[in-house]
Backbone as a chain_set.jsonl record, in Angstrom:
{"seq": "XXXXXXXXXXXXXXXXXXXXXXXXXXXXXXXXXXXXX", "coords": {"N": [[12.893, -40.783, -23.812], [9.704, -40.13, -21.805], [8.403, -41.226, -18.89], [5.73, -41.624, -18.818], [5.18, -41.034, -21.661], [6.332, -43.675, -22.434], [4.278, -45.529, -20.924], [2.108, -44.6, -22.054], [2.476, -45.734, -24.89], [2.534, -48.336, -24.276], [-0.407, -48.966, -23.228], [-1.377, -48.053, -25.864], [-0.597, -50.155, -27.688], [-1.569, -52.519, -26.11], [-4.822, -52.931, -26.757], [-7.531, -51.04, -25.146], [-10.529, -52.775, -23.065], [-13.087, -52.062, -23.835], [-12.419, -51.239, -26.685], [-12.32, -53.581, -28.803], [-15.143, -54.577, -29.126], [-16.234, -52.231, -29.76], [-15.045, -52.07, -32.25], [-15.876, -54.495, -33.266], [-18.612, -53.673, -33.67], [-18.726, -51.656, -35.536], [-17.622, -52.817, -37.884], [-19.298, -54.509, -38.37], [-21.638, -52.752, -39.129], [-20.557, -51.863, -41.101], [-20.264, -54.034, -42.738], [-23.45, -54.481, -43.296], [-24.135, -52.221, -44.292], [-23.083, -52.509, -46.582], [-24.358, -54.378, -47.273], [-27.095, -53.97, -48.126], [-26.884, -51.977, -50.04]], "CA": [[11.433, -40.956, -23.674], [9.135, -39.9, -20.486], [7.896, -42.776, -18.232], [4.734, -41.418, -18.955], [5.034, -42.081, -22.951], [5.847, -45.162, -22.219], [3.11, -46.084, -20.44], [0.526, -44.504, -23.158], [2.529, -46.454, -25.665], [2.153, -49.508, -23.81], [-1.717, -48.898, -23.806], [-1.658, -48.022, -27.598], [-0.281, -51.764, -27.843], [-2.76, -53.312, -25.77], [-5.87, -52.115, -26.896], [-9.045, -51.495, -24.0], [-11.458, -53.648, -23.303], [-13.845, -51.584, -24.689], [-12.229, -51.698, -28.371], [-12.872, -55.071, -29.226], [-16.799, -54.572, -29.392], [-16.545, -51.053, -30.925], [-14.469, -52.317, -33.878], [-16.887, -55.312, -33.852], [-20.054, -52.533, -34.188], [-18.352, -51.047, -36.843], [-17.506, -53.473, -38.684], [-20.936, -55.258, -38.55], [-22.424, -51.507, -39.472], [-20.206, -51.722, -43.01], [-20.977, -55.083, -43.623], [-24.842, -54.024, -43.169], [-24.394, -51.248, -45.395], [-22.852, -53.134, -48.065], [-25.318, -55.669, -47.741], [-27.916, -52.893, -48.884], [-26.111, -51.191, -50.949]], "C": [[11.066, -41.004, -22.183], [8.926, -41.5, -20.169], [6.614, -42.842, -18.657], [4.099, -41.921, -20.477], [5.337, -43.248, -22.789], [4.664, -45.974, -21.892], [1.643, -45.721, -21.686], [1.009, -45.348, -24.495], [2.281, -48.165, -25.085], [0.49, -49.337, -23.709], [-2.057, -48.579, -25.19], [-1.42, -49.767, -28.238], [-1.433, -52.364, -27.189], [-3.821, -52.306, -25.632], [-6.786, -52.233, -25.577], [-9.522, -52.116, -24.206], [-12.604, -53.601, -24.053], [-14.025, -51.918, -26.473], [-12.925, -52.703, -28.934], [-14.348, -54.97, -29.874], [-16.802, -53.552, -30.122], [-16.317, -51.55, -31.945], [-15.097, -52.7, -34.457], [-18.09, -54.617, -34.281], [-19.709, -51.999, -35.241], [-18.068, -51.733, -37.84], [-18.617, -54.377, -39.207], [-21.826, -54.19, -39.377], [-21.832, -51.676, -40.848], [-20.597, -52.638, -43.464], [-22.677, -54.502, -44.099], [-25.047, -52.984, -44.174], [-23.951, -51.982, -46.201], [-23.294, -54.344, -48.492], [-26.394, -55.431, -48.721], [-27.927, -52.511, -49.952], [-25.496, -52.171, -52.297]], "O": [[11.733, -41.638, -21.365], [9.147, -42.524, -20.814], [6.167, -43.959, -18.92], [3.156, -42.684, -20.689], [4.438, -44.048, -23.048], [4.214, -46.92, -22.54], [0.639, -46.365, -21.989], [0.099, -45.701, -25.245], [1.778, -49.012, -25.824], [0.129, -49.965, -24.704], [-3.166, -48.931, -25.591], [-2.088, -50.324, -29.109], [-2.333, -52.728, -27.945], [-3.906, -51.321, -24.899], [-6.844, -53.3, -24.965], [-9.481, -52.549, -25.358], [-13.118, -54.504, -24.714], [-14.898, -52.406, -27.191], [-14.024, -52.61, -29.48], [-14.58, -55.283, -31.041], [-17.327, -53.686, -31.227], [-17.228, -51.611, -32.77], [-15.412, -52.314, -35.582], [-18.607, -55.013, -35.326], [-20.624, -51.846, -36.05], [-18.296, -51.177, -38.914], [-18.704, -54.845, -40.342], [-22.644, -54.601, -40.2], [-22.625, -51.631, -41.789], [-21.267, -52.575, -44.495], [-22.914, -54.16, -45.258], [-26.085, -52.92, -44.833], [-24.919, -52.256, -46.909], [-22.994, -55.09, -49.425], [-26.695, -56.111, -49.702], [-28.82, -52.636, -50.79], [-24.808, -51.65, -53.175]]}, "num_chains": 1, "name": "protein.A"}
């Protein structure tokens, strides 16, 4: 294995900072629909 996969598997493990909140938007968006629904 490259140094390089390494390193993108070590960011696949620790997710961005970003993530966190997307997941949370998405997951707020299904609840919301299946509040509806």
């Amino acid at each position: 294995m490259s140094a390089a996969e390494k390193r993108t598997l070590k960011e696949n493990v620790k997710p961005p900072k970003k993530e966190p909140a997307y997941l949370k938007a998405l997951a707020s968006r299904v609840k919301g629909k299946g509040r509806k629904s």
